[in-house]
KOLMARDO-323128 format. One line per 3 residues: number of its first residue (from 1); their letters; for each residue x, y, z of N, C-alpha, C. Coordinates in steps of 0.02 Angstrom, whole numbers. Layout:
N
NUM = A = X/Y/Z/X/Y/Z/X/Y/Z  ... .
end
This chain:
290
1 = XXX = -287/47/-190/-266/-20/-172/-214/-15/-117  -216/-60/-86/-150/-78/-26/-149/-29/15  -208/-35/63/-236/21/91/-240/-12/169 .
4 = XXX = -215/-73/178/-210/-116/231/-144/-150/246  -92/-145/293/-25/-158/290/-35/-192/372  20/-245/366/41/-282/436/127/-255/442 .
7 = XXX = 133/-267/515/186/-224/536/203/-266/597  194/-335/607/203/-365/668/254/-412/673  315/-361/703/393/-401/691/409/-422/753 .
10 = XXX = 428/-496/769/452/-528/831/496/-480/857  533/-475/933/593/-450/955/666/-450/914  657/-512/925/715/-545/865/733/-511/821 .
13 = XXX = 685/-512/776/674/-486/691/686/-400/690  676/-365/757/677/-307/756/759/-297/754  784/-327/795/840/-302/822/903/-325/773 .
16 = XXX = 885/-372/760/922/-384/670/916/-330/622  853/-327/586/838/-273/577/868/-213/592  880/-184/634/904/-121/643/970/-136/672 .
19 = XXX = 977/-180/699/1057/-200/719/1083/-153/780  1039/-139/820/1065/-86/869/1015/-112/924  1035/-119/987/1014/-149/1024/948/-90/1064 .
22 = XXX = 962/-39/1059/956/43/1080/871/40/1054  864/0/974/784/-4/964/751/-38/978  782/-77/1029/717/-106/1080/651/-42/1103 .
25 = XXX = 683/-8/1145/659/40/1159/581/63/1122  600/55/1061/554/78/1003/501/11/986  504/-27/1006/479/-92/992/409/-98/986 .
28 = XXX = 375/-35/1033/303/-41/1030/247/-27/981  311/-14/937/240/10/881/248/-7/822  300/-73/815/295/-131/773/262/-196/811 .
31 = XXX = 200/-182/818/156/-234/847/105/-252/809  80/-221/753/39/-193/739/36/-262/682  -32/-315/678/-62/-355/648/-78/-322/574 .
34 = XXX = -114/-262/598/-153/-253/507/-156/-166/550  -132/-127/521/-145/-66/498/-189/-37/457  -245/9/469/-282/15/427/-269/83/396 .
37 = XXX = -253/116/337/-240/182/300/-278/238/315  -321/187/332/-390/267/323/-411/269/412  -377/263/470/-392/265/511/-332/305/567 .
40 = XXX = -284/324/529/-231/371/551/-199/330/594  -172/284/597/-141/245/643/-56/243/612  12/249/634/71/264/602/87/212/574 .
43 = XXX = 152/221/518/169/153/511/231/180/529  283/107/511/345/119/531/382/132/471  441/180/461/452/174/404/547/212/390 .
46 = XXX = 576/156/334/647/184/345/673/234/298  714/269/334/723/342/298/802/343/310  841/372/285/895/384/274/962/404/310 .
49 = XXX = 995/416/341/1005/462/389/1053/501/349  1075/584/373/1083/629/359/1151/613/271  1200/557/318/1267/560/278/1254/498/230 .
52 = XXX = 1184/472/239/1157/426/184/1203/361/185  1235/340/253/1281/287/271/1222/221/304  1181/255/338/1123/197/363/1054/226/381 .
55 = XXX = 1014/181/406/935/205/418/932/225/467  857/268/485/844/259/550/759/220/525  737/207/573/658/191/560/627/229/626 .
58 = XXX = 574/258/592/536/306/620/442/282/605  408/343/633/343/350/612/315/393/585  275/380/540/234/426/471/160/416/477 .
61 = XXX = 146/471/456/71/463/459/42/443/380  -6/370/367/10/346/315/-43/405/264  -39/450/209/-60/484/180/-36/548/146 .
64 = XXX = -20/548/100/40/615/113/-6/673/89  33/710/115/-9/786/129/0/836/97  -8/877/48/47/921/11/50/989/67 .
67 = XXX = 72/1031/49/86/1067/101/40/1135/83  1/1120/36/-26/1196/40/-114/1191/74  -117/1123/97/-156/1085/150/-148/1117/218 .
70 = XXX = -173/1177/247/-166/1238/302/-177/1201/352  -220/1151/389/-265/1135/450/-298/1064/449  -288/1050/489/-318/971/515/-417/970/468 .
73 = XXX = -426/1034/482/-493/1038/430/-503/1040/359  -443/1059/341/-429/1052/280/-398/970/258  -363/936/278/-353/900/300/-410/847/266 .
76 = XXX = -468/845/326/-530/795/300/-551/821/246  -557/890/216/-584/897/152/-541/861/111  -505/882/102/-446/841/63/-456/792/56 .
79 = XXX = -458/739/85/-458/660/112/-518/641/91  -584/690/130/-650/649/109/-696/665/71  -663/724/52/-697/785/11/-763/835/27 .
82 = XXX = -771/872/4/-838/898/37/-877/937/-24  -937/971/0/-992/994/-33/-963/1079/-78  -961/1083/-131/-934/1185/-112/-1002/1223/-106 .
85 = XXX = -980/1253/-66/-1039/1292/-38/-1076/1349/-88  -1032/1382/-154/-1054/1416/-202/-1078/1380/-258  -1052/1308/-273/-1106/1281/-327/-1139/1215/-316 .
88 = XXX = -1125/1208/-233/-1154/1164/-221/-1151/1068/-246  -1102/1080/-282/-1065/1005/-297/-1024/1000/-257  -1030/916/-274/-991/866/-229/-919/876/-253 .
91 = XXX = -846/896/-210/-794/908/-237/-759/841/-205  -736/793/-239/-691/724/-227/-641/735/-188  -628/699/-130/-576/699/-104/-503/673/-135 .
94 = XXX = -473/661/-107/-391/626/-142/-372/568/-79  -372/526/-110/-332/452/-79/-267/453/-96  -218/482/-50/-157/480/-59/-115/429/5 .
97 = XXX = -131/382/5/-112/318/14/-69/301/1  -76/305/-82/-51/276/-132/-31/314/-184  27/304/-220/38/340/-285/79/299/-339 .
100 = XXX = 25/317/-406/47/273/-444/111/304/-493  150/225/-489/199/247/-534/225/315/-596  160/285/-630/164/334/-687/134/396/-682 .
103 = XXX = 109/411/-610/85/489/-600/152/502/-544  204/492/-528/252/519/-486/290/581/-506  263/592/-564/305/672/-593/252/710/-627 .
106 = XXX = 207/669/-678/163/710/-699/84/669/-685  24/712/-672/-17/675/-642/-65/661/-701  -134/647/-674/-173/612/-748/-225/660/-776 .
109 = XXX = -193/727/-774/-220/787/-806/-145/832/-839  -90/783/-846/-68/821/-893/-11/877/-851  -36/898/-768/23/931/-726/37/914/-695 .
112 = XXX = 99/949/-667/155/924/-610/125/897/-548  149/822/-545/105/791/-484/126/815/-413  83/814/-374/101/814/-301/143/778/-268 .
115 = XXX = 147/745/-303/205/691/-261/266/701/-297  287/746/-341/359/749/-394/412/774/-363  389/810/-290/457/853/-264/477/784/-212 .
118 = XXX = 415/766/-191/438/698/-134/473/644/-181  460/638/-239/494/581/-274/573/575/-297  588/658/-318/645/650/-318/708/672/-252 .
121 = XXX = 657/699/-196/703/718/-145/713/670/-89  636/621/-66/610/607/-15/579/536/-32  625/495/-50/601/434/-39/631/365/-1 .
124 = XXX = 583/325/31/577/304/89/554/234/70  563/194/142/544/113/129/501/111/178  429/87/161/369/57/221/397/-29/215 .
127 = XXX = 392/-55/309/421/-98/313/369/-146/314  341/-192/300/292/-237/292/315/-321/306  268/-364/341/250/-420/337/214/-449/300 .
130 = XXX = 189/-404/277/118/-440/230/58/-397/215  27/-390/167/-26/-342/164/-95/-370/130  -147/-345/146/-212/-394/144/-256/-351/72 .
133 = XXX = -279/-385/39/-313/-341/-15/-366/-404/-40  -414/-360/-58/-490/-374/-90/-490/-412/-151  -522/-468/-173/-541/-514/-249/-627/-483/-256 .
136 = XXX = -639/-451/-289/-707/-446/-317/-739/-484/-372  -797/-529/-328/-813/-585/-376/-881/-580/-393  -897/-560/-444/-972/-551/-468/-1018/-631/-467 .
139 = XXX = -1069/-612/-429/-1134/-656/-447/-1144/-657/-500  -1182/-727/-526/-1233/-715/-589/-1319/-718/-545  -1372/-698/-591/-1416/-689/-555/-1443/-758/-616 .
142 = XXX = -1499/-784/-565/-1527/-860/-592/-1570/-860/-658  -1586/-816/-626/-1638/-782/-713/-1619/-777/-768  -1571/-725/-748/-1526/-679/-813/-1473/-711/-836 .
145 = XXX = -1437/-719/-795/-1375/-756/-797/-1319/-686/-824  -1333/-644/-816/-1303/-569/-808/-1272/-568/-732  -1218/-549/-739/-1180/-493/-667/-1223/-459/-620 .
148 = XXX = -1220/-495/-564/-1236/-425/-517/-1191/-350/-522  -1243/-315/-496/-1209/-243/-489/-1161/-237/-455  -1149/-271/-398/-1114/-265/-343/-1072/-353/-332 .
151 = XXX = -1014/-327/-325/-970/-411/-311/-977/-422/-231  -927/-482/-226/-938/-520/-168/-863/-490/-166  -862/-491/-94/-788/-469/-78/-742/-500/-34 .
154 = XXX = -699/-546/-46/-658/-585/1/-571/-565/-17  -580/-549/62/-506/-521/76/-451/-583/74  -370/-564/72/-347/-623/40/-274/-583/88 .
157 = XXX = -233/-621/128/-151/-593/137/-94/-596/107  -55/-563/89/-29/-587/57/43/-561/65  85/-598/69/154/-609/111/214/-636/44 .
160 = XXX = 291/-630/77/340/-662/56/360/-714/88  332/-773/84/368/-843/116/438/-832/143  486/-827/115/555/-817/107/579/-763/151 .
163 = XXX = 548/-704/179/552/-656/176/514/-643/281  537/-626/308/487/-615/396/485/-548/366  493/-513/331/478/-431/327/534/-428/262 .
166 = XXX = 481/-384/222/504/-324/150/499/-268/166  509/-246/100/506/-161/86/455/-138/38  426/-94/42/392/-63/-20/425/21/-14 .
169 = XXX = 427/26/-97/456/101/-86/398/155/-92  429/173/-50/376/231/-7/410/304/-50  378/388/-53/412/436/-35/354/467/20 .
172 = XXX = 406/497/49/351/550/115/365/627/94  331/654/117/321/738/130/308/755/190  338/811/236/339/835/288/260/897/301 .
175 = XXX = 225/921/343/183/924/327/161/962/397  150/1030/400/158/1065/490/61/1115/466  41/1110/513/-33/1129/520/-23/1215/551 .
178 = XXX = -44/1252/489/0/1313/507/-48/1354/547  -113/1328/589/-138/1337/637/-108/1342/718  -95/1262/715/-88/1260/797/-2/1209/790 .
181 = XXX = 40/1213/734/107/1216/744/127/1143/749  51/1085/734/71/1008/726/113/1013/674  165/972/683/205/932/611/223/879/618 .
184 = XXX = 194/847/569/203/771/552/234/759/479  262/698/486/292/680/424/249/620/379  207/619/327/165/584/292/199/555/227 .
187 = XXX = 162/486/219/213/449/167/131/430/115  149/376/68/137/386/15/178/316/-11  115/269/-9/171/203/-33/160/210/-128 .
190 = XXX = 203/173/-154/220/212/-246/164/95/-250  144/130/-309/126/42/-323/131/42/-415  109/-13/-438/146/-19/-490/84/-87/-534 .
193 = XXX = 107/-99/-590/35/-146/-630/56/-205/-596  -20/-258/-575/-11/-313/-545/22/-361/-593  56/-431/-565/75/-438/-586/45/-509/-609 .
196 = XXX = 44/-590/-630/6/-649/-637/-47/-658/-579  17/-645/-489/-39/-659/-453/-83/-609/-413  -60/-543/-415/-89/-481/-408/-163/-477/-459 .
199 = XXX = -154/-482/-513/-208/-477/-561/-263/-521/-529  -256/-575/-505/-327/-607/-476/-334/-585/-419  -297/-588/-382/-318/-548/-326/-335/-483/-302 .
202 = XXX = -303/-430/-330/-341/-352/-350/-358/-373/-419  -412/-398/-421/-431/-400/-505/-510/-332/-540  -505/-294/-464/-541/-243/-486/-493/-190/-518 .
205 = XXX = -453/-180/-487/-390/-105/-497/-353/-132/-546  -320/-213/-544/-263/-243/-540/-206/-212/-539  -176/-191/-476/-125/-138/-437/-92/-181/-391 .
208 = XXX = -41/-167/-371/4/-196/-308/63/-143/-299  79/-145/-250/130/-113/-206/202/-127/-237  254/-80/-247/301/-80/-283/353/-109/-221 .
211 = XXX = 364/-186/-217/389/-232/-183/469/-242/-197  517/-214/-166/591/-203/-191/636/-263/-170  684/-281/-184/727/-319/-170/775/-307/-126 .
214 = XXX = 831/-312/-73/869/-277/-55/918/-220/-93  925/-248/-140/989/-211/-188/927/-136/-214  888/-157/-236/847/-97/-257/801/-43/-201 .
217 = XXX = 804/-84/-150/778/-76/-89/818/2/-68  904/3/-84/942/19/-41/962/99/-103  959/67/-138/956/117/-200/905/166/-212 .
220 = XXX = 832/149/-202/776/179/-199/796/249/-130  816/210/-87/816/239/-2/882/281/-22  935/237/-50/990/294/-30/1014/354/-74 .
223 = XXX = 1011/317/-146/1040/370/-182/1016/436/-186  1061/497/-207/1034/566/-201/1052/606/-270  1043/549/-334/1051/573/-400/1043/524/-442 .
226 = XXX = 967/491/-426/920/480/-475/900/497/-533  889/494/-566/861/519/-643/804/516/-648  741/553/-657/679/532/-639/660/463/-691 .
229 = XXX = 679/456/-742/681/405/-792/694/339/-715  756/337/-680/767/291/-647/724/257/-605  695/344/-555/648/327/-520/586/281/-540 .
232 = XXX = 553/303/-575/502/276/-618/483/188/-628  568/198/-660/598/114/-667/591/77/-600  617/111/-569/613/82/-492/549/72/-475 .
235 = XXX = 517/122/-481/422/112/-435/398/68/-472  399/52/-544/371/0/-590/392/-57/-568  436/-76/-530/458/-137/-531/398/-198/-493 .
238 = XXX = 375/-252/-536/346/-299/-523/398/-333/-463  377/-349/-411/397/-421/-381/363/-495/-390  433/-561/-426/391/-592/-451/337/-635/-414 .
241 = XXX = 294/-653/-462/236/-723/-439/252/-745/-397  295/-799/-439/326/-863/-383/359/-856/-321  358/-804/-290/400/-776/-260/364/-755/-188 .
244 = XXX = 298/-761/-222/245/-728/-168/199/-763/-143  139/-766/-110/107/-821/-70/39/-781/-41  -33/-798/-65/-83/-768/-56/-139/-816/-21 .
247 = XXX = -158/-778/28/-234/-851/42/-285/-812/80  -331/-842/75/-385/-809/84/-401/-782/148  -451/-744/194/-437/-747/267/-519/-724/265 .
250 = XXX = -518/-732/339/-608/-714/366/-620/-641/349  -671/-628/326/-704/-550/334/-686/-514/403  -685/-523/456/-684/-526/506/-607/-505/530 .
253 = XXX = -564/-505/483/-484/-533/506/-468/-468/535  -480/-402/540/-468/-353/590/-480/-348/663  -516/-408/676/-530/-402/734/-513/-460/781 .
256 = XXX = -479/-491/740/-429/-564/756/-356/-540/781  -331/-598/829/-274/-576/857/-216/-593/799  -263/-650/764/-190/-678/714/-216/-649/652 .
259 = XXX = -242/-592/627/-270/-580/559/-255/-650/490  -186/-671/494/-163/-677/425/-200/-752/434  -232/-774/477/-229/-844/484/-293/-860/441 .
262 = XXX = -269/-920/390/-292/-944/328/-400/-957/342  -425/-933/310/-492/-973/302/-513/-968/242  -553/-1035/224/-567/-1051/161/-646/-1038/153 .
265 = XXX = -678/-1009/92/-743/-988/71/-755/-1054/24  -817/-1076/34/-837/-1127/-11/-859/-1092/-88  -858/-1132/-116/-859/-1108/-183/-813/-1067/-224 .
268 = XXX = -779/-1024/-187/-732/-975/-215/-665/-1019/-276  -658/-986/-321/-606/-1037/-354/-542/-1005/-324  -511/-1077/-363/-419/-1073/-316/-373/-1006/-373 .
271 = XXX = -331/-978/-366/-299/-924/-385/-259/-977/-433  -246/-944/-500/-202/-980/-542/-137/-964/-537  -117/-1031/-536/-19/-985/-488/31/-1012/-558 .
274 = XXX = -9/-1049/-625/28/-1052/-666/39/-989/-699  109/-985/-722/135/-923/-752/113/-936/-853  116/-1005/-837/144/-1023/-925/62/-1022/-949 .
277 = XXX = 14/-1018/-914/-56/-1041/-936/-102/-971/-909  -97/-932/-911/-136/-890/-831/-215/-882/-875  -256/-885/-832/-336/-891/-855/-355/-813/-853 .
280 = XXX = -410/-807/-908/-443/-743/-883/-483/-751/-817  -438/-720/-764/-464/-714/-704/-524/-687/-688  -545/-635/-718/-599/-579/-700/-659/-614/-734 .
283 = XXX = -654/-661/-781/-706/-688/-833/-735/-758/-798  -672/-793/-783/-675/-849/-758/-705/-862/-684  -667/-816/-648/-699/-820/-587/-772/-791/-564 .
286 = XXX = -811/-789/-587/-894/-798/-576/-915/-838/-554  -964/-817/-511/-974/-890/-476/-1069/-883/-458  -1093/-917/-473/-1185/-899/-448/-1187/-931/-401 .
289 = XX = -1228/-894/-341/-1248/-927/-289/-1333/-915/-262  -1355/-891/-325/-1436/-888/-336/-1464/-955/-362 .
end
C-alpha cells in the first residue's frame, strides 16, 4: 500500500518549510504531482542533522535496500524476483516500499527484520501533500449474483485539508553497489492499521501510512534513545478520520497536470465518514453492473 506519493510544494511553502532562503536552490525536485514507488524516481525526505538541532531535506531512493544486496542486478532480483536456476521455482521478490509496523524489529517468520537496524538508528520523515491509493470493488455477476474474481479499481487522493504538506515516518538505509561504487541512500515509509476512513478506501490491505503530528513528527526524526517499545508506538500511530479528506480521481490521474483533481464514477457509493455508525465497507460496497 501507499506506493504512490505527491510532493508538489509552492515556492512559498518550501521556503517556510525549511526556513532558509539557500533552498531555493533545491526547489526542483519538489515538483513532483504523484511519484510513483516502483519507477525509481526520488522523493524528498527530512533527516536530521549531525547535532540533532534541525533538518536538512534531501533525496532517497524510495525502497530500502539491505546491504547485503551486492549490484544494481541484484537489486531487480530482489525487487522483482526471479526464476532459481537449480530448482527452477519462482523466488518472490520483496516490496520494500513499505514496512509494517509490527514487522520493524521482528519480521513475519519469527527473525530479525531488515528494517530493525534502520528503525532504531535511522529514522526519517517523507514529506507529502497527499497520497493516492486504490478502493477494490467487486462486481456481482447477473446470473450468480456471486463476486467476480477480479474488482473494479478506482483510485481515490487523499490529503490533510488543514495541512499544504505532512509527514509520514519514514526509516532509510544507506546502500553502495559494491560493483561500480554507486551509493545511494533508500527509505522505507513505516504504515500502520487503517483507520474508519482508510478501511474503505484500502479496503483490500486496509493499511495506511503512519501520518505524524508535529510533536511526534519531531520525536520520531530526532530522538537518539528510543525504546523499541516506543518506536513501535510511534509507527502504529493512526492519524485521525476527521482530520483527513479523500475523493475519488480519474484512472488516468498520472498523466494529468493536476492529478488530485476530483472526478466522480457513477454508481460508486459515497465513503462513510460517520465515525459513530461505520458500515461494513467491504460487504456493502458491491455494486453489479452486469
Amino acid at each position: 500500500m501507499c506506493y504512490y506519493n505527491g510532493q508538489k510544494v509552492t515556492r512559498a511553502e518550501y521556503i517556510r518549510l525549511k526556513s532558509l532562503e539557500k533552498a531555493v536552490s533545491k526547489f526542483s525536485f519538489l515538483d513532483k504531482g504523484v511519484i510513483n514507488g516502483f519507477n525509481g524516481t526520488p522523493v524528498a525526505v527530512l533527516i536530521p542533522t549531525e547535532d540533532r538541532t534541525n533538518f536538512d531535506i534531501v533525496q532517497m531512493e524510495w525502497g530500502l535496500l539491505p546491504p547485503h544486496v551486492k549490484n544494481r542486478e541484484e537489486v531487480l532480483r530482489f525487487r522483482n524476483g526471479y526464476k532459481d536456476e537449480k530448482t527452477g521455482k519462482w523466488k518472490t521478490g520483496y516490496t520494500t516500499l513499505n514496512a509494517k509496523h509490527e514487522n520493524l524489529f521482528i519480521n513475519e517468520w519469527g527473525k530479525t527484520s531488515m528494517f530493525a537496524e534502520a528503525a532504531r538508528e535511522r529514522r526519517c520523515l517523507l514529506l507529502s501533500t497527499g497520497f493516492f491509493e486504490w478502493q477494490h470493488i467487486y462486481r456481482k455477476h447477473k446470473k450468480t449474483g456471486e463476486n467476480l474474481k477480479t474488482p473494479d479499481k478506482y483510485p481515490y487522493y487523499i490529503n490533510l485539508p488543514e495541512h499544504d504538506y505532512f509527514f509520514m515516518a519514514g526509516i532509510w538505509q544507506p546502500w553502495t553497489d559494491k560493483e561500480t561504487g554507486e551509493h545511494v541512500n533508500t527509505l522505507a515509509i513505516t504504515t500502520t492499521n487503517a483507520n474508519h476512513l482508510m478501511k474503505q478506501v484500502h479496503n483490500s490491505k486496509e493499511r495506511m501510512p503512519t501520518i505524524l503530528n508535529d510533536d511526534l513528527a519531531w520525536e520520531w526524526m530526532m530522538s537518539d534513545s528510543l525504546s523499541d517499545e516506543r518506536i513501535q508506538e510511534i509507527a502504529s500511530t493512526q492519524y485521525p478520520t476527521e482530520l483527513m479528506s479523500a475523493c475519488t480521481i480519474t484512472k488516468e490521474f498520472q498523466a494529468l497536470l493536476d492529478p488530485t483533481e476530483p472526478f466522480t464514477y457513477a454508481d460508486l457509493p459515497a465513503l462513510e465518514l460517520s465515525i459513530d455508525n461505520p458500515s461494513n465497507t467491504q460487504g456493502e460496497q458491491q455494486i453489479s453492473l452486469f
